[in-house]
N, C-alpha and C positions, 0 to 999 in steps of 0.2 A: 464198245468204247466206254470206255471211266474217264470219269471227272472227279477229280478232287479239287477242295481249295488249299493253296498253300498257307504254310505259317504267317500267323498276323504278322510275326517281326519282320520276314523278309519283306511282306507288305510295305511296311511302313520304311524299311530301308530304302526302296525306289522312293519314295514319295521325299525321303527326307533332300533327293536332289531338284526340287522344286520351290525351297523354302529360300525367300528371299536373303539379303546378306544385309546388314547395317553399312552405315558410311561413315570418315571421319566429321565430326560437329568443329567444337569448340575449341580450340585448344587449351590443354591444360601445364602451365608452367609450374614449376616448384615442387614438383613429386618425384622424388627417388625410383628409379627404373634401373633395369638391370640385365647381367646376361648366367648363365650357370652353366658350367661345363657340364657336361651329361658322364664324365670319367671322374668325377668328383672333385675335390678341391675348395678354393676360395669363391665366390661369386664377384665380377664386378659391378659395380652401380655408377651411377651418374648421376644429375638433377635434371631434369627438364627445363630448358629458358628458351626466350626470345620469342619472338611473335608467332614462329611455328610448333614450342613449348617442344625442343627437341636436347636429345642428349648423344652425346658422340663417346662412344666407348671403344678403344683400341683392344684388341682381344689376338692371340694367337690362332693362328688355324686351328678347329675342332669344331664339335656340335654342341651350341650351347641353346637353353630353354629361354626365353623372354619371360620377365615377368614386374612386376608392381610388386615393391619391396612393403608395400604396408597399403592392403586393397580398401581399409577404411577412411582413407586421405583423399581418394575419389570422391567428389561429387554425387557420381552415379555407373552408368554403363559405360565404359571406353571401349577404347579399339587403339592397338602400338600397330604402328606404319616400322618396320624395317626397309631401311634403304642401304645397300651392300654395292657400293659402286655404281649402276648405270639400273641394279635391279630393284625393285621396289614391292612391299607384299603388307598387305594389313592384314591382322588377326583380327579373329573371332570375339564375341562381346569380350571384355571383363568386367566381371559381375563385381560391387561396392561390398568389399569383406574384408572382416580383420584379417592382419596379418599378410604373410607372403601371396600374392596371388598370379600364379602363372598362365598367361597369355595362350589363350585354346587355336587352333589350324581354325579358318575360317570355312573350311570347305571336306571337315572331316573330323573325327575324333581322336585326341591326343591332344600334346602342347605345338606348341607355334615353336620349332626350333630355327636355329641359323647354322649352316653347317657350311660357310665358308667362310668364318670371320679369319681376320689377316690380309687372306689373299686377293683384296680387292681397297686396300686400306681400311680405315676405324669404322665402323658399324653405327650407324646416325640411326637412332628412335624419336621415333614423335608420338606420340601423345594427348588425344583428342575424346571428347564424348563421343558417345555413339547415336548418330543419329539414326531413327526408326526408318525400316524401309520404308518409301513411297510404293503401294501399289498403284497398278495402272489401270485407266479408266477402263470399265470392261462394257463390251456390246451388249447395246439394246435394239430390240424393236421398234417403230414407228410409234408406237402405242405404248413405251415405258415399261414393253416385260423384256424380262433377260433375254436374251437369244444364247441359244443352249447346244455345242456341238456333244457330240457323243463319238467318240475316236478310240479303234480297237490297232490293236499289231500284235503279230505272231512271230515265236520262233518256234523251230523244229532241231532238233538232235542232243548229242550228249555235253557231258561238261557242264562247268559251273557260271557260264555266262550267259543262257537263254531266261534269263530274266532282264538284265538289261538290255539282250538284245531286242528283247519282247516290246521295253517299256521306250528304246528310243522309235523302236516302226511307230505305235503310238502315237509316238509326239509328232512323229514325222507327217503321218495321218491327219492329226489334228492342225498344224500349219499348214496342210494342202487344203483343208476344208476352209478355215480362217484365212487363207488368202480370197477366196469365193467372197470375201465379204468385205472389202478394201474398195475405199474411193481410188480415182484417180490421183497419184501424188502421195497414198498415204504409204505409212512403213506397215509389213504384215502384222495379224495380227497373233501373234505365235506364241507370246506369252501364256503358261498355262499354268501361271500361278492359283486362279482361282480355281482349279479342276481340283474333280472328287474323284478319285480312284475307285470304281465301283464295283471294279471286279479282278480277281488274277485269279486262276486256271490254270490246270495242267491237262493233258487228256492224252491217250495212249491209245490209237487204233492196233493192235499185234503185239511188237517187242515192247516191254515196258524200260526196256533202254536207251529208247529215239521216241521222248514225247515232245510236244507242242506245248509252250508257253504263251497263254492271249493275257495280256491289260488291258482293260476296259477305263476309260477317262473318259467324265462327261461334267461339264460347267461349260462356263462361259468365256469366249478369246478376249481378252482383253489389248488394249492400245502399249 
């Protein structure tokens, strides 16, 4: 059998779907926001007003980019709520910078597009500080030490998805252990924000074209 470790980056790419997300804060009224067609042209903009610090922009069908027409008029870290008729989706921080600053996917890399403006009427943005995630309270002992699971999952065969398929058995391990540790009445405890990912593996008993993918996670469940 061989074991190797895999690349640091794919490492950290499991891991990066663990990292908490910001929420709208504050509202912020009075700043220029906007939409950009991604086929080039004019951009439109708006103002942000009213108690929800929102701006309604009529746009033809197309896929257009969100963004903060001048990212130094922030305060600090935002987040644009796109609301597109009955749908609704916040973006990713926007970080406090000069100039144009385009609105990131909150759940991936790239910009925050809208690819059905029209067809649902005007395109409504709001515009809010970003508030920092709350983490949740994570399990102790009787005696004030951590309580500390350790949760493995495996896949086996070809293709480019036994990594995640590796890393949800894992997680899935780790909420069957974290439930073991639930009062009566409480929610599980299945959060595995504060886990360290302490190991990822490949191993290859025979064809080196059907290996096994283990992740190893071990911290603490949290509330």
């Amino acid at each position: 059998m061989t074991l190797r470790l895999l690349p640091i980056a794919a490492a950290g790419a499991l891991m990066l779907m663990a990292l908490a997300q910001s929420t709208p804060g504050t509202p912020l009224p009075n700043i220029l926001i906007g939409l950009e067609p991604q086929s080039g042209g004019t951009a439109l903009t708006a103002t942000t007003a009213g108690s929800n610090a929102e701006a309604v922009i009529a746009v033809p069908a197309g896929i257009y980019s969100v963004f903060v027409a001048n990212g130094s008029s922030l305060p600090g870290p935002a987040l644009l709520t796109v609301i597109e008729g009955s749908q609704q989706r916040i973006s990713g921080t926007i970080p406090r910078a000069a100039g144009r600053v385009y609105a990131p996917n909150a759940s991936g890399p790239g910009r925050m597009m809208v690819n059905s403006g029209g067809q649902n009427g005007p395109v409504r943005l709001r515009l809010a500080t970003a508030q920092a995630p709350v983490f949740p309270t994570c399990l102790t002992l009787a005696n004030g030490a951590p309580r500390i699971v350790t949760a493995q999952g495996s896949a086996t065969g070809t293709g480019g998805g036994l990594n995640g398929q590796a890393m949800a058995a894992a997680r899935a391990n780790w909420s069957a252990q974290a439930r073991t540790f639930n009062l009566l009445g409480q929610v599980d405890y299945s959060d595995w924000s504060r886990a360290t990912q302490t190991n990822v593996s490949s191993s290859s008993a025979g064809s080196p074209f059907n290996p096994t993918i283990t992740v190893t996670l071990r911290g603490q469940p949290c509330r």
